[in-house]
N, C-alpha and C positions, 0 to 999 in steps of 0.2 A: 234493515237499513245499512249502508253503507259507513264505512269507515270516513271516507272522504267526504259524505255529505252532513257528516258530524263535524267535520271541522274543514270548512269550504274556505277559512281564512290560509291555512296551507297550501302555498302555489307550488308545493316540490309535491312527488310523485307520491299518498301513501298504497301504502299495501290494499290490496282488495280485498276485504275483509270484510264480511257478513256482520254486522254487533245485534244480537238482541235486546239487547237493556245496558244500562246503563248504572254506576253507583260508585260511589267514595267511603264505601261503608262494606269490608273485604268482608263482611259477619252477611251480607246480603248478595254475593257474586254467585251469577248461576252463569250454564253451560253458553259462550257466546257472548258476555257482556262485555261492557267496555270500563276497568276501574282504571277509577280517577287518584293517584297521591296525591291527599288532601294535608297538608302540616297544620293540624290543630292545636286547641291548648296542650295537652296535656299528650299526645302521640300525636308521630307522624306516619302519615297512610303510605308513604317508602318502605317501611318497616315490612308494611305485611302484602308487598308484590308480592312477592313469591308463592307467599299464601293464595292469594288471590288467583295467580297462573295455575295451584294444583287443584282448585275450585270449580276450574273451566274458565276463567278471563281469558277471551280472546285477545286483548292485546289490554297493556299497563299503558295508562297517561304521565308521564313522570317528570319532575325536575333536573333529574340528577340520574345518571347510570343506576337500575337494582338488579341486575342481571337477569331481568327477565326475557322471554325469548321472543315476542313481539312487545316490540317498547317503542312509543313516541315521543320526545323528549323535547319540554314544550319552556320556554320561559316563566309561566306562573300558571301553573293549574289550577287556581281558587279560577281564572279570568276561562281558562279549558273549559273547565268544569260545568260553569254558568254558559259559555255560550253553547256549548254541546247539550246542553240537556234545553235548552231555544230551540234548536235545531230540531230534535229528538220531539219534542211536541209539535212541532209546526210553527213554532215562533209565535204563541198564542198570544202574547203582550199586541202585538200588530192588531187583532183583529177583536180588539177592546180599547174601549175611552178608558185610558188609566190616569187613577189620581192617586200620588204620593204624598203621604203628610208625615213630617217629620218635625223633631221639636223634644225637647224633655219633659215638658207637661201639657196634656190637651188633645193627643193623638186618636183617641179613643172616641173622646166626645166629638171632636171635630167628623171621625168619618162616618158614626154614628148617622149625626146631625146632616150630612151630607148624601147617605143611603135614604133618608127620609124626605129629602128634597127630590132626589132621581126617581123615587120611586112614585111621587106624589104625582111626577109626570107620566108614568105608566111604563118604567122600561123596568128590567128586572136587573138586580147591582146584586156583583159581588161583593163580601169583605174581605181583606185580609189583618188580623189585630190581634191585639191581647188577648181580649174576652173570647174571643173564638171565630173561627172562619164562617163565612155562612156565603149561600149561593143562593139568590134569593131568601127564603124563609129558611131553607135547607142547613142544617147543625152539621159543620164539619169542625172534629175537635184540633184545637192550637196547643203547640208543643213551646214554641216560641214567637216571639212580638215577630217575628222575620221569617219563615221557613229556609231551608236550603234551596240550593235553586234547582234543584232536578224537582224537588215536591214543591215549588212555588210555581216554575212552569207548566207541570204536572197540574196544579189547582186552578190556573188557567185554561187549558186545554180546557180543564172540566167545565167551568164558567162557560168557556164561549161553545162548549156542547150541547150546555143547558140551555141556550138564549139569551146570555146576558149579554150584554152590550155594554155595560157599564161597567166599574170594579174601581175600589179603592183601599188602599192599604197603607198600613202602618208602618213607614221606616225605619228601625232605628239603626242610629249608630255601630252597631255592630256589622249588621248588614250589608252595611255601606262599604265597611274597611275591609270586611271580608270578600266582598264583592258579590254577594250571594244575588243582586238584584243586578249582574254588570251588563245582561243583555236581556235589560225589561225597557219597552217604552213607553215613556210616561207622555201624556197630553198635558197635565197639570202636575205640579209640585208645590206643596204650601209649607213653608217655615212657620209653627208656634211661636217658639222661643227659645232660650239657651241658658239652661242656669246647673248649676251643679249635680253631677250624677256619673257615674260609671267610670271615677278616674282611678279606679283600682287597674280600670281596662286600659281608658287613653293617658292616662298620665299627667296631663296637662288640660286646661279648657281648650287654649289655642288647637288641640288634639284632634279633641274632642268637637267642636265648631268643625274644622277642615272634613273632618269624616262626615258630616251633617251634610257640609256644602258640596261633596259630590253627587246627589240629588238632583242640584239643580245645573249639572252639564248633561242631562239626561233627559229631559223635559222640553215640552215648548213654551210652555208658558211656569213663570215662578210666582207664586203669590207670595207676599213676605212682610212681616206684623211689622213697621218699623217702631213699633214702641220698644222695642227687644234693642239692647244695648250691642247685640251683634248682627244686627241688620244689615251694615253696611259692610262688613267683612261677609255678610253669605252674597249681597248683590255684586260686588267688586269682583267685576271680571267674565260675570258669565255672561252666555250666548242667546240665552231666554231672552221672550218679552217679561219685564219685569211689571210686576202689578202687585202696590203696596195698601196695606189696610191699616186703621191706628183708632185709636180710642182717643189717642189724646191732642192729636191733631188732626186740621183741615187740611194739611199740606198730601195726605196720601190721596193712591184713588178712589178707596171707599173708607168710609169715615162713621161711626156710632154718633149721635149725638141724646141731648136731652137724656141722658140715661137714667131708668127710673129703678132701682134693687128694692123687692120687694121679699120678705121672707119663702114664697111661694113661690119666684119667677123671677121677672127682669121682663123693659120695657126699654124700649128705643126706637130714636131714627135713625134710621139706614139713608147714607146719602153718598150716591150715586154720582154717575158720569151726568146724567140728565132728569135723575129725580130724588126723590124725597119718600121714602116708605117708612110705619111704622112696625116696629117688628116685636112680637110678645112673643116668649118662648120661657114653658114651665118649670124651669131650671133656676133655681138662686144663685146670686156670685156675679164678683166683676169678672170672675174666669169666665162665665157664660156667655158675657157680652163679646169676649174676644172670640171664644169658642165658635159662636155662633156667623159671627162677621166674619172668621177665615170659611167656616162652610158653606155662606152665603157666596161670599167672591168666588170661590172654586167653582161652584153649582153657573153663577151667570159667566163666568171664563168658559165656561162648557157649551155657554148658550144661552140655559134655563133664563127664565124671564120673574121679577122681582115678586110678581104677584106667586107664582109657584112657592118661590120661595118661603114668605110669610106664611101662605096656608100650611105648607110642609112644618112649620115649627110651631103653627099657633096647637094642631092637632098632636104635635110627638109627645110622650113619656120622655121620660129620663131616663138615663144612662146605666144602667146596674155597675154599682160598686162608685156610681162618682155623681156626691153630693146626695145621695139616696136617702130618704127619709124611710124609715124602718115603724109601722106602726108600734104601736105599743097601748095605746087605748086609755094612757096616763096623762099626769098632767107637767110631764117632763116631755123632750124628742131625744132622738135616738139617730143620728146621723152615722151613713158610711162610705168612708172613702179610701179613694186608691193613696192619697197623698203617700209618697215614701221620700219625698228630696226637700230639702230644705224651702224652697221655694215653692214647692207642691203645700206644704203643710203651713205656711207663710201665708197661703193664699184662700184655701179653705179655715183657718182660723179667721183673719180678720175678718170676712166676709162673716161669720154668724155673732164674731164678735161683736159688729154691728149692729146686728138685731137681736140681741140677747135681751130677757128681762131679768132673769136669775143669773147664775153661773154658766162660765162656758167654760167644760171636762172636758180635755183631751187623753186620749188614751189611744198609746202608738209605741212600737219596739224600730229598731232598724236592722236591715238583713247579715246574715254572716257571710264569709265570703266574699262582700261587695264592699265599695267604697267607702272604707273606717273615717276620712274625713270628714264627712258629713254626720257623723254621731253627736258631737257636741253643737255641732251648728242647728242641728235639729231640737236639739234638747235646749237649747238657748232660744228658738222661737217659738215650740210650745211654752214655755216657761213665762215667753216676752208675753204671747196673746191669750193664754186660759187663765181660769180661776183656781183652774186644780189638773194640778196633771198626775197620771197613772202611768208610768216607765214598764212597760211589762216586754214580752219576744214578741217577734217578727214570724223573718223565716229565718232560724240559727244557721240552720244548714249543719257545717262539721265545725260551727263554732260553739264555744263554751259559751249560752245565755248571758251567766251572771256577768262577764267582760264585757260583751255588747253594751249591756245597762251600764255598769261601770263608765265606759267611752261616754252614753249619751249626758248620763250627771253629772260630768267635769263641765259640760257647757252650762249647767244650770245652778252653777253654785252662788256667779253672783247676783242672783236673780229671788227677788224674796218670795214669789210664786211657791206655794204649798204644794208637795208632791208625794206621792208612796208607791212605792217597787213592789208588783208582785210579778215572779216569772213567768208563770205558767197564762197564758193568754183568757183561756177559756175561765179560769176563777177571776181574771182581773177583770173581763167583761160582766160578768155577775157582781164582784163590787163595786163596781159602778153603776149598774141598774140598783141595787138594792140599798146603794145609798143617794140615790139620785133624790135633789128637791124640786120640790113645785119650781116651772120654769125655767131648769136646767138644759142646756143643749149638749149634750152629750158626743164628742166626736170620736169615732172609732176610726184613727185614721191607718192607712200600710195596706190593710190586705184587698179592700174593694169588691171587687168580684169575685175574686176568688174563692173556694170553698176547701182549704185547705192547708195546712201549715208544714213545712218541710224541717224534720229533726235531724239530728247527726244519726238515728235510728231507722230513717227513711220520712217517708210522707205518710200525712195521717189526715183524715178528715176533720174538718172544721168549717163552719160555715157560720158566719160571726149572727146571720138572723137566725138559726136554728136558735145558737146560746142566747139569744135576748130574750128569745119565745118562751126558751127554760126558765131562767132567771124572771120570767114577769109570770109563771107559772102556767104558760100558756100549752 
């Protein structure tokens, strides 16, 4: 491929230049590629041109003069980077129905819940997410909620190689700012919600929101919860049809009603532009009701028709890692979930607190490295909705444990809620089963799906069902 067909937005003359590949990553430049200076956290991809020119890079993409000897020197190479590796695949977003969902909690369950509806119609969906990518049924494994975008384009190609037609992915914030998605085209955009998380990263919520709402100048259609206190700051201004959902009002275009929480599941009407459907889906929680209503709207924004719908959710499982009941063959449960934000854990608490007949255990750390704000605000809402809460790690990362815990107990001092610190994850999961009572709800909240915990030592396995099945001596 050509130099000039990698970046076809340049109307000045470039160089004829052959590129075989492609990358921002100078540890992976072979004979003929095209590297990208990428200004990351921690290094700037400037640094190692040079590197990269004795590698064999055909020509450096750059910001800024590195004296290398084919150099193009571009206003923002994060914006290069994404639309040349477009290019480089065939612009694979184009010849796929894409839906982006973004949001701080729900991202997972929504597109989940939304693969189950497309597929209910018979076409084969991509994912792109936390838990992991998949291509149809096909396991491709996730490094991050976002890929870069040479490997997100690259994951497309592969989609639309295989026959999908359809594909939905998880936005987040990071993504956004970094531009990793700045030449994807989306058909649909769904806003969850907006509550505290990653402002170690943006700094601010205002930040944080703004990086969200570029999403939806990229889309043609925007779905958007307005129960979410920043609703009207993501619709203000964009170019979308906007198409709003709410639980708690009739004023949007699709609305929950009758809403029935059931320990098992959730019941509702779904009420439409011109009907009335009932919708059951095996999931507990008012999260579900939302959850399910943004993957409902997306699914008939697409097209799909409400009857698809309903059957696509009366027939799903549930989500691994979110709100997942874990047997145990006792006369206790065993819940696990992803919640790591204030609001995440706010949400999956009240909702069992509801249906509790004994005690409701919560057991959660918060991560190192990430947003220290929310440590006490976490620990002040497990404290507000359990019976008994267990402080134990997360993922420390190259943080010291016992400060982590420290941060999250300042929030829980004025709170008469009963608590005990153990650090080490895997024995606090075990004192908690083995002191579990009849009818206790048990919540293992932070890791979800994951099956693994990250030390200042590196990453180690952990898989929170494995440790239950121990501890119940299974």
């Amino acid at each position: 491929m050509l130099l000039k067909d990698l970046l076809p937005q340049f109307d000045n003359n470039l160089p004829e230049i052959e590129i075989t590949g492609l990358t921002c990553d100078s540890r992976k430049v072979e004979k003929g590629f095209a590297f990208v200076c990428i200004n990351g956290f921690t290094l700037d991809g400037h640094d190692f041109a040079l590197k990269a020119e004795e590698l064999g890079a055909a020509v450096v993409i750059s910001e800024k003069p590195t004296g290398a000897k084919n150099e193009i020197i571009v206003e923002d190479t994060h914006a290069a980077y994404a639309l040349m590796s477009a290019a480089y695949f065939g612009y694979p977003s184009k010849d796929l129905k894409l839906v982006g969902v973004t949001g701080t909690n729900g991202k997972t369950s929504v597109t989940y819940m939304l693969k189950a509806i497309i597929e209910e119609a018979g076409f084969k969906t991509g994912v792109v997410g936390t838990i992991q990518n998949l291509i149809g049924d096909e396991v491709v494994p996730s490094n991050n909620t976002t890929p870069d975008a040479y490997e997100l384009n690259r994951l497309f190609a592969e989609m639309r190689d295989k026959g999908c037609r359809y594909a939905i992915m998880e936005v987040s914030s990071h993504a956004l700012d970094q531009k990793r998605v700045y030449a994807v085209d989306f058909e649909v955009a769904a806003f969850t919600n907006l509550t505290q998380d990653h402002l170690d990263y943006h700094i601010t919520m205002d930040n944080y929101m703004l990086a969200k709402k570029k999403l939806f100048d990229m889309c043609k259609t925007a779905v958007v919860n307005i129960d979410d206190a920043y609703s009207l700051d993501i619709c203000e201004g964009i170019g979308a049809k906007t198409v709003t959902y709410s639980v708690k009002s009739n004023e949007s275009t699709y609305s929950a009603n009758g809403i029935n929480l059931r320990p098992d599941g959730i019941e509702y009407e779904l009420v439409g532009y011109n009907f009335i459907k009932h919708i059951k889906i095996r999931t507990g929680g008012k999260f579900s009701v939302y959850n399910s209503l943004c993957a409902a709207v997306c699914a008939m924004e697409l097209g799909f028709d409400i009857e698809t719908v309903a059957t696509a959710f009366e027939k799903m499982e549930g989500v691994k890692g979110r709100a997942e009941v874990v047997p145990t063959g006792k006369d206790f449960t065993v819940i696990i979930d992803y919640a790591h934000t204030p609001d995440g854990l706010s949400n999956i608490l009240s909702t069992f607190k509801e249906l509790k007949k004994g005690r409701l255990v919560c057991l959660f750390g918060c991560g190192g490295d990430r947003d220290t704000k929310k440590r006490p605000i976490m620990g002040k809402v497990a404290a507000r909705f359990s019976d008994f809460v267990i402080v134990t790690s997360d993922n420390p990362r190259t943080e010291d444990p016992s400060l982590i815990i420290k941060d999250i107990v300042e929030g829980m001092k004025d709170i008469k809620t009963p608590y005990t610190v153990i650090e080490n994850r895997i024995e606090a999961i075990k004192y908690a089963i083995n002191n579990a009572k009849t009818d206790d709800i048990i919540v293992l909240a932070g890791k979800g799906h994951e099956t693994y915990q990250i030390l200042k030592t590196g990453k180690i396995h952990l898989d929170e069902r494995e440790v239950v099945a121990e501890a119940l001596g299974k």
